[in-house]
N, C-alpha and C positions, 0 to 999 in steps of 0.2 A: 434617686430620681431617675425614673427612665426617658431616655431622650426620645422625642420626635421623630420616627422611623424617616421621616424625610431628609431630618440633618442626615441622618447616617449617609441615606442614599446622596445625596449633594457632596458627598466626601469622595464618590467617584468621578460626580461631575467635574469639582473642581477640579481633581487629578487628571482625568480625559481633557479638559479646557487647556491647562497648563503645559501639558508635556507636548498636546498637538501644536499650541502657540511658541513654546521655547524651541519646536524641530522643525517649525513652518513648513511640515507636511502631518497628514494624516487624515485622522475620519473621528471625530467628535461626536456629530449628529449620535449614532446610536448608542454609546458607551452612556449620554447623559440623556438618550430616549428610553435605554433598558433600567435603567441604573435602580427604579424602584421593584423590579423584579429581579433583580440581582439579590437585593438586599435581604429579600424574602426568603430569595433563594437560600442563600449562604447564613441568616438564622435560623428557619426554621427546619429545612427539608436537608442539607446537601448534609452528606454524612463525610468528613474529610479531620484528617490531621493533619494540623500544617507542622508537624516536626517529623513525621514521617509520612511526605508525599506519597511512596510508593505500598502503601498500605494497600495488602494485596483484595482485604473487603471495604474499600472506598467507592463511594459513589466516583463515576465518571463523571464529570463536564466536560461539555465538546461546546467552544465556543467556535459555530459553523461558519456567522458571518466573520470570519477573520480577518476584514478590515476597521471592524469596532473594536481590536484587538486591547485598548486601553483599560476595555471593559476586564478583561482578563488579569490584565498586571496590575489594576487598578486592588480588587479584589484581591487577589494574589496578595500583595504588598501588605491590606488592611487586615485581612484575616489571619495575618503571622506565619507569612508563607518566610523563610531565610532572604530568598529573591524573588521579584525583585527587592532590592535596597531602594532606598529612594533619589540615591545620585544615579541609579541606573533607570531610575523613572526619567529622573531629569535627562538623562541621554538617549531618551525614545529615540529611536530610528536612526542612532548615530553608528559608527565601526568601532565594534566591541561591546556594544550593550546588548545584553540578553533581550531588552524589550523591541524586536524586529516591527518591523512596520507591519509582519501577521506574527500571528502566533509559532513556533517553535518548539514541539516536544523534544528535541535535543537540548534546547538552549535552555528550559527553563522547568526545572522538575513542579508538577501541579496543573502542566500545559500536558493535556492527555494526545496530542494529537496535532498535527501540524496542518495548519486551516489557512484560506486563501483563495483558493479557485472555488469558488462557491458551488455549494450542493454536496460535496466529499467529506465535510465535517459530519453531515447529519447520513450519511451514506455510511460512515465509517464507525459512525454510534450504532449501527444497526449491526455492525460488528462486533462491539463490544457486547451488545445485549446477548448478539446469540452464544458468545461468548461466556457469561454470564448465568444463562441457563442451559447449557453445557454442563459446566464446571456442580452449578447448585443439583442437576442430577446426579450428580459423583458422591460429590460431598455433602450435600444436606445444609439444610437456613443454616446448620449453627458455625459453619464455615466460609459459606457461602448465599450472601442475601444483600447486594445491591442494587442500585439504579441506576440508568445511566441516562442525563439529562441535556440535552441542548439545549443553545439559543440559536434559532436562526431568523435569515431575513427574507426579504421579498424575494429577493434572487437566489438566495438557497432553494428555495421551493419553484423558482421558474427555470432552473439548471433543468435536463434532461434527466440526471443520475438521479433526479431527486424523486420521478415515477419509477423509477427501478426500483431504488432503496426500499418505498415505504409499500411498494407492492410485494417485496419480501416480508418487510415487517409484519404488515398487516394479515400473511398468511401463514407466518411463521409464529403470529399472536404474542408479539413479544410485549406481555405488558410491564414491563419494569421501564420501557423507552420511554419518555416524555420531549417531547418536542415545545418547546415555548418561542413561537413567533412573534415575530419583534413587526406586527401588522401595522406600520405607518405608510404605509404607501407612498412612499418616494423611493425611488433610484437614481442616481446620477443624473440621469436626461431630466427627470422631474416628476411629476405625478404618475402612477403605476397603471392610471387609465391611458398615459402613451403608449402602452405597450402590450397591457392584458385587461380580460374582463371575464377570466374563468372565474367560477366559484368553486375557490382552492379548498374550503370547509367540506364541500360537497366530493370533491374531491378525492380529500380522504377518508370523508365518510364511507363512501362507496369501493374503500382497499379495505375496510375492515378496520378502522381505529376508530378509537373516541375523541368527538370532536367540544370541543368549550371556546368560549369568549371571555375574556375581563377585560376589565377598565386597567389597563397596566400603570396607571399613576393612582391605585388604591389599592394599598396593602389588603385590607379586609377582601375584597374582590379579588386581589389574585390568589389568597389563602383558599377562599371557598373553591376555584376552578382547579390548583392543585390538587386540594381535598379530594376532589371528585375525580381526576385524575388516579388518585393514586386508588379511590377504591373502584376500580372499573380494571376489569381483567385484559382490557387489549393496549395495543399502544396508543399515545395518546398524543393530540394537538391541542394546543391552548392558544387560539390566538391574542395576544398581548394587545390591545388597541389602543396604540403608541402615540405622542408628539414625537417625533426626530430633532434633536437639539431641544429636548425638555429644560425648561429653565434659562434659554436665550430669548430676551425678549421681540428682540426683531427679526430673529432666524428661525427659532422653532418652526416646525414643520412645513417646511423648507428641504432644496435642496442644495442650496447654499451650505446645510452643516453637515452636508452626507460625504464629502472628499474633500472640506477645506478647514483648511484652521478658523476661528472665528475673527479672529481679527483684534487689539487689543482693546478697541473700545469697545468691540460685544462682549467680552470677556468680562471689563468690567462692569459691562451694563448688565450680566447675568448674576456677576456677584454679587451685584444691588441686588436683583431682583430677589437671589435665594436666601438671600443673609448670611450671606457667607465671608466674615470680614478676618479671616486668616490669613497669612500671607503667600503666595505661591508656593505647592508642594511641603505646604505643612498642615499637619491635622492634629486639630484641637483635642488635648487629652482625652477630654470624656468620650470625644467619638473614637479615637485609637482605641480606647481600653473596652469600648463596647461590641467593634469588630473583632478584638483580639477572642474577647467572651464566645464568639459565635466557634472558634476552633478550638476552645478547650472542652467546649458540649462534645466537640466528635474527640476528646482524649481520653475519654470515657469509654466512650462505647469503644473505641480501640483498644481500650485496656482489659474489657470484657471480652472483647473478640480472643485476644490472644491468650486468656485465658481458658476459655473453649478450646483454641487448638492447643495449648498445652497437654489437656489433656484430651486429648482425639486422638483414638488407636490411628487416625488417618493421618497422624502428624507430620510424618516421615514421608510420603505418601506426597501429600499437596503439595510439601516445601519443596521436595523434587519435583514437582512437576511445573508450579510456578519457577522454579528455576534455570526452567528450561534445558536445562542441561541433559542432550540425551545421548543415544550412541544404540546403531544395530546393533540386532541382540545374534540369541543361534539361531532363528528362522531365515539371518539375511546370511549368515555364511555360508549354511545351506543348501542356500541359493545358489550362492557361486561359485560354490564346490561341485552343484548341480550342472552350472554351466561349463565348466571345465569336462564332466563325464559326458557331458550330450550339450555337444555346442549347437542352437537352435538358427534356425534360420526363418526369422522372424523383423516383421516392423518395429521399428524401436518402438513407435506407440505401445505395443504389443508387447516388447521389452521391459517397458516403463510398467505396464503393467502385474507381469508378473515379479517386478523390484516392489513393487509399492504389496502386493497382497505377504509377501515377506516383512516388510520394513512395518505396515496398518499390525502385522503380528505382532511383531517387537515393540510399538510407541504406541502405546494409545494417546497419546496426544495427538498423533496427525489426525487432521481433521479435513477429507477433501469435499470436491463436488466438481460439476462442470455445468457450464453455461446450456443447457442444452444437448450435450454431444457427448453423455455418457457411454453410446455405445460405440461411439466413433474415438473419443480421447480416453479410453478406458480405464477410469480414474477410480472405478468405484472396484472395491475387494469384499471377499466373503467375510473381512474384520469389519466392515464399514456399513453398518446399518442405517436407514434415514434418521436422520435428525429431523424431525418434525414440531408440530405444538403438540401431540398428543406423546410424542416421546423426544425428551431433548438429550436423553441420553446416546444418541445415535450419533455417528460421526460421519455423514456423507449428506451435503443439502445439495437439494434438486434447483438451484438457480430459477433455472428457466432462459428466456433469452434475454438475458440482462448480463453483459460483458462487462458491464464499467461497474454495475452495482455489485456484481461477485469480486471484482479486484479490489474495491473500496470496502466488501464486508472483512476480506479476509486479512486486509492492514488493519481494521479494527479488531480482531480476534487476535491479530499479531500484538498489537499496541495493547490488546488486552491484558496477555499473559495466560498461560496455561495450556496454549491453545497453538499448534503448528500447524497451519494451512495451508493445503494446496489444492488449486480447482483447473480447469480445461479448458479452451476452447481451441477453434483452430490459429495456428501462425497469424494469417491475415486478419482477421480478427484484434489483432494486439493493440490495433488502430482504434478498434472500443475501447480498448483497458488503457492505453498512453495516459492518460493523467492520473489514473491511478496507480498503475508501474514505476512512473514515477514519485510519484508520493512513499511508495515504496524504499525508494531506494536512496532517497530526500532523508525521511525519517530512521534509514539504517534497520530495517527488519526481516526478518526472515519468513516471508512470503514465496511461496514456489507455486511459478506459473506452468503449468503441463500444456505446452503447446503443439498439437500433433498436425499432420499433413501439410511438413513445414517449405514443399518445392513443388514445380510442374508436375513432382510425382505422384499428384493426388489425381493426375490425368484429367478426366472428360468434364467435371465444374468446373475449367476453364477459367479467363483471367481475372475474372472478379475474385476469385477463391485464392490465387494461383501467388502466393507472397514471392516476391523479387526483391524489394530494398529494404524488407521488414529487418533479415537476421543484421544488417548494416546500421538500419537508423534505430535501430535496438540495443548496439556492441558502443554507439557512443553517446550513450546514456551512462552519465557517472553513476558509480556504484552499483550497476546491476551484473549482474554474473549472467553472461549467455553461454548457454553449453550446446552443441548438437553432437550427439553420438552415433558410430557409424556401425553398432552392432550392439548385442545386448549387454556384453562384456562389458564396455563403455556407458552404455545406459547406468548399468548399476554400479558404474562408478561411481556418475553422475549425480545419482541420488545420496549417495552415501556423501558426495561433496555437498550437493546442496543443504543436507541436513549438519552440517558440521559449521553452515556459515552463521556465526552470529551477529552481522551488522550489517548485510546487504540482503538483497531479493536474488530469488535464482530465474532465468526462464529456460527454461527444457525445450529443444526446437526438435520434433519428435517426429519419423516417417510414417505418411500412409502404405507403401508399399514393402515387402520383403528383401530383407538386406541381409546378403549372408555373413556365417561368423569369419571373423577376421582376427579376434586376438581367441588365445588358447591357456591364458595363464591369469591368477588371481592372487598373483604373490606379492605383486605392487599397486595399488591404486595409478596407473600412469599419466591417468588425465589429468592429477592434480599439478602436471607441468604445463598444463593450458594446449601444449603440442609437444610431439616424442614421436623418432625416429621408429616408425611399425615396420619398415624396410629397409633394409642397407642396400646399397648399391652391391651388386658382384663385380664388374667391368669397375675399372677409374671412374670414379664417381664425376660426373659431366653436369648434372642436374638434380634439383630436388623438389618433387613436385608436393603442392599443401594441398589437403583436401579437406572440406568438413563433411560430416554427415555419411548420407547415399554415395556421394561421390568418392569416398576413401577406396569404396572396392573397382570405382572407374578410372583410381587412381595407380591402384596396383597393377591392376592389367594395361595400362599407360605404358609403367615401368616395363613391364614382359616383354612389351612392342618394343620400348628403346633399346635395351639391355640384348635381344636379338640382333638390331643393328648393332650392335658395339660401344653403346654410349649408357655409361654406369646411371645408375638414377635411383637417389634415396624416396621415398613416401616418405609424408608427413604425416599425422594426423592431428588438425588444429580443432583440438574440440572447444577451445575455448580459447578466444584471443585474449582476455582480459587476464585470467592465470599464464598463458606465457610472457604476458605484457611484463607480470609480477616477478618473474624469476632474473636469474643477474645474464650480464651481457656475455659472460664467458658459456652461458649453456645457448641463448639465444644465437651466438655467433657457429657456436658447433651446430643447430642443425639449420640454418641458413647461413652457408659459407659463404665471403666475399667469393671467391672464387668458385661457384656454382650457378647456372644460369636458376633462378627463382620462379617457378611456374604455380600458379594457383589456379585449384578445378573448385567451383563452387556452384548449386542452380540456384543464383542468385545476380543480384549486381558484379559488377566487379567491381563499382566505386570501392576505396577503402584499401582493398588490396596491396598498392602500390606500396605503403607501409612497410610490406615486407616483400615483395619482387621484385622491388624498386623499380626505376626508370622504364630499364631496359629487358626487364622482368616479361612475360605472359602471364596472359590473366585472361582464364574462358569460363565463361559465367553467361549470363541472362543480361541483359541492357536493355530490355524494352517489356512491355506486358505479358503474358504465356498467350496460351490459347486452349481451344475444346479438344484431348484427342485424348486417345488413349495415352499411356503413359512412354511407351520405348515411341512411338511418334512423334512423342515430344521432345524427348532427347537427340534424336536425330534432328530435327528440323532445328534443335537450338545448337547442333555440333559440340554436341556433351557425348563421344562416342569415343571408340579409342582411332578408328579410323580417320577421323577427323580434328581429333587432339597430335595424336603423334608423329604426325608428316607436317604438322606447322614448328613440331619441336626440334625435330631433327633439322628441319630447314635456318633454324634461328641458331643451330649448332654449327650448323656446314656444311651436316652428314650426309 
């Protein structure tokens, strides 16, 4: 006997009803407004094992609105995902239960993506897909031939990221995306006419996707807008035309079920209404064993897939490459063997560049691009061909001005698999990418940001351009790696570190001007100690000055002026505060001695500083906006000179 496609879907609702009402928080409304395209979802189209989540030709789900999150564990749970369990349903939103109040692709394998700040879910599938057709130009269908599918909401598509995202997609013609809009128009405030009256169809019509409508509470009608979907070569929208709190009879469509528990008499006034007379967090055999059915369809086609790559000369091939596992090859030693015979005096931008035309030789995985400012953050190498829709085998996308949507595609490419991205834009700029950066580094991936014309020394665009508290409000961002290198030496340490991290983001804070060479040797990686004495004092070591970046060479000649007067003085170079954070207190104390006056040169803030100069420390930085000038004008007027650093030193000495 086959059941009623709506019992099935009712087995999310009551689960979304139940877990929101036992944790008297969350969002219901949509788990049991989507719940009949869910259902559809996950029998007929979604291609998944639930015994082996990370099956690497799985369809993606990106569930964007991630405060419907229940929608997710809900499914998860029914389709024979291991977790959730259903005592960990019952502990929605509690300390220690995998089911967070959003989703968590750390916490819960099947959860592609860590969703929440709306718009970044379906921004980040647009990662996946180019991801996706990447890899299937490599490898061919028989390796490679997924989808990747969202749910999103009203405020997913009224997010900002959300005109970036699908103006990439739809130029990039990624059709294996499908987008399924959860169109009930409500938001928290209440009907979606408070606040908008675009016509969002039109919308995407007009970026190049294919647009449909269905009755989202009929199976048969969302089957044929799929359908049609799936055979239309561009990405595609499906507006879903929802009730919110389907199935409550005095809330539905409402914004009463969109951020609150129902309450226990709508609860059970829903369970009247759907027939649903099981007990809380239990599901009636027939319908378990009917959902379980829907994940043994995809144990199939899994068992065909790896079939295929058993025997695929590419075998060896994709498993390395999905495993991310890589390492410069002999184009990048090369290089720094290179630099060692002709130390250049060059921008690290400039640096960074010729690391990466080295490094694009070695990995074909890396996959960059920049927002815009390929010629200025010089990101792109003669291994790096456009990625386009006419060739997806290319590894370099042309953005455009879209900073949040390129940081959001390349966590998708990350979250993908196969696929190591890094793209551009300027420093200041990172204030676009901030939610995405973080997600980054939220979700533990290896995302590298190339951030070039990272101080006042990008001179005459002035303070709007000109970052002062970015490298600071960047460095106390958990889990992101911020590096600034003060030569090219350092640069291609840089990179060789960033491609070695496997569970954080790196950001590269990169110069627009020339900075000469300062280290001479390639026998040790140094930067990997976050800071390391580049200078020893000659004179009784009196002082140690820190420097990142530009300023390490305004640092040494600092030293030259003290060391004249007779007052010893070690350089630092802190390329990275987060790796010296990392090392033990017996290397930390060797090169900032109690006993040595702590001076820090950065064109930057000095907030933060005091960390390590302590109290009674100096600290000469930026504390207010830059301005328009050239670039040594600026240095001077901000007393970033040696004449103006070393007579406040020597004063705070005695000398």
């Amino acid at each position: 006997m086959t059941l009623p496609e709506r019992q099935l879907a009712n087995a999310i609702r009551a689960l979304a009803m139940d877990a929101v009402q036992a944790a008297n928080s969350g969002h219901p409304g949509m788990p049991m407004g989507m719940a009949d395209v869910a259902t559809v979802l996950y029998s007929d189209y979604l291609k998944f094992d639930p015994t082996d989540p990370k099956w690497a030709d799985r369809d993606r789900f990106v569930l964007s609105a991630g405060h419907g999150s229940m929608l997710a564990y809900a499914t998860l749970h029914l389709a024979g995902y291991a977790h959730p369990t259903m005592e960990e349903i019952r502990n929605f939103r509690q300390l220690n239960s995998p089911c967070a109040g959003h989703p968590e692709n750390f916490e819960l394998a099947g959860v592609e993506t860590t969703t929440g700040p709306l718009g970044q879910g379906l921004a980040t599938a647009v990662g996946m897909a180019i991801a996706e057709r990447h890899l299937n130009a490599i490898y061919g269908d028989d390796l490679v031939d997924h989808r990747t599918w969202v749910i999103a909401g009203d405020g997913c598509l009224m997010e900002g990221i959300n005109h970036e995202a699908i103006g990439l997609a739809g130029h990039l013609g990624l059709g294996r995306l499908i987008v399924l809009w959860d169109d009930n128009k409500i938001t928290i405030d209440g009907s979606t006419d408070l606040s908008t009256s675009e016509d969002v169809k039109a919308r995407y019509t007009a970026t190049g996707w294919h647009v449909d409508s269905c009755d989202g509470h009929d199976a048969a009608d969302i089957r044929r807008a799929i359908d049609a979907a799936l055979a239309d070569s561009r990405p595609s929208l499906i507006a879903c035309n929802t009730l919110i709190g389907f199935g409550a009879p005095n809330k539905q469509g409402t914004s009463a079920t969109h951020g609150s528990p129902l309450g226990a008499d709508e609860v059970a006034a829903a369970r009247a209404n759907m027939g649903w007379t099981a007990d809380p967090f239990v599901i009636p055999a027939d319908i378990a064993d009917a959902w379980r059915g829907f994940g043994q369809r995809g144990q199939s086609l899994h068992a065909a897939w790896q079939d295929r790559l058993t025997n695929s000369d590419k075998k060896t091939d994709f498993e390395d490459r999905l495993s991310g596992k890589i390492a410069p090859g002999d184009a990048f030693k090369a290089y720094l063997d290179g630099l060692v015979a002709e130390p250049p005096k060059v921008a690290t931008r400039k640096a960074s560049e010729n690391a990466l035309t080295a490094l694009t030789a070695d990995i074909a995985s890396l996959i960059g691009g920049s927002a815009d400012l390929t010629g200025s953050n010089n990101t792109k190498t003669s291994s790096t061909k456009p990625l386009n829709r006419n060739d997806y085998s290319g590894r370099y996308i042309y953005y455009g001005i879209r900073e949040f949507g390129m940081s959001a595609a390349m966590n998708g490419m990350a979250l993908h698999g196969g696929v190591i991205p890094y793209g551009g834009t300027f420093l200041v700029f990172s204030d676009y990418c901030r939610g995405a950066i973080r997600l980054s580094a939220l979700q533990r991936q290896r995302v590298i940001y190339v951030m070039t014309h990272d101080s006042i020394g990008l001179g005459e665009d002035g303070p709007t351009h000109q970052p002062i508290e970015h490298l600071q409000s960047l460095r106390a961002m958990p889990n992101l790696l911020v590096m600034r290198p003060a030569d090219a030496v350092e640069t291609a340490e840089c990179w060789a570190i960033a491609l070695a991290q496997d569970s954080r983001p790196t950001l590269l804070a990169l110069t627009r001007q020339n900075l000469p060479p300062l280290r001479h040797d390639v026998t040790e990686n140094l930067c990997l100690k976050g800071g390391y004495r580049l200078r020893s004092a000659a004179a009784a070591r009196k002082v140690v000055l820190v420097a990142t970046g530009s300023e390490v060479s305004l640092a040494l000649d600092v030293a030259e002026k003290l060391e004249a007067a007779g007052q010893g003085a070690d350089v630092v170079s802190m390329v990275s505060t987060e790796l010296f954070d990392e090392q033990d207190a017996a290397y930390q104390a060797d090169l900032l001695p109690d006993d040595a006056l702590i001076v820090s040169i950065e064109a930057g803030t000095t907030f933060g500083w005091e960390r390590y100069t302590g109290r009674h420390g100096l600290r000469f930085g930026i504390d207010s906006f830059g301005a328009s000038a050239p670039i040594d004008d600026l240095y001077r007027h901000f007393g970033l000179t040696i004449d103006a650093i070393a007579p406040k030193i020597l004063a705070r000495l005695g000398a």
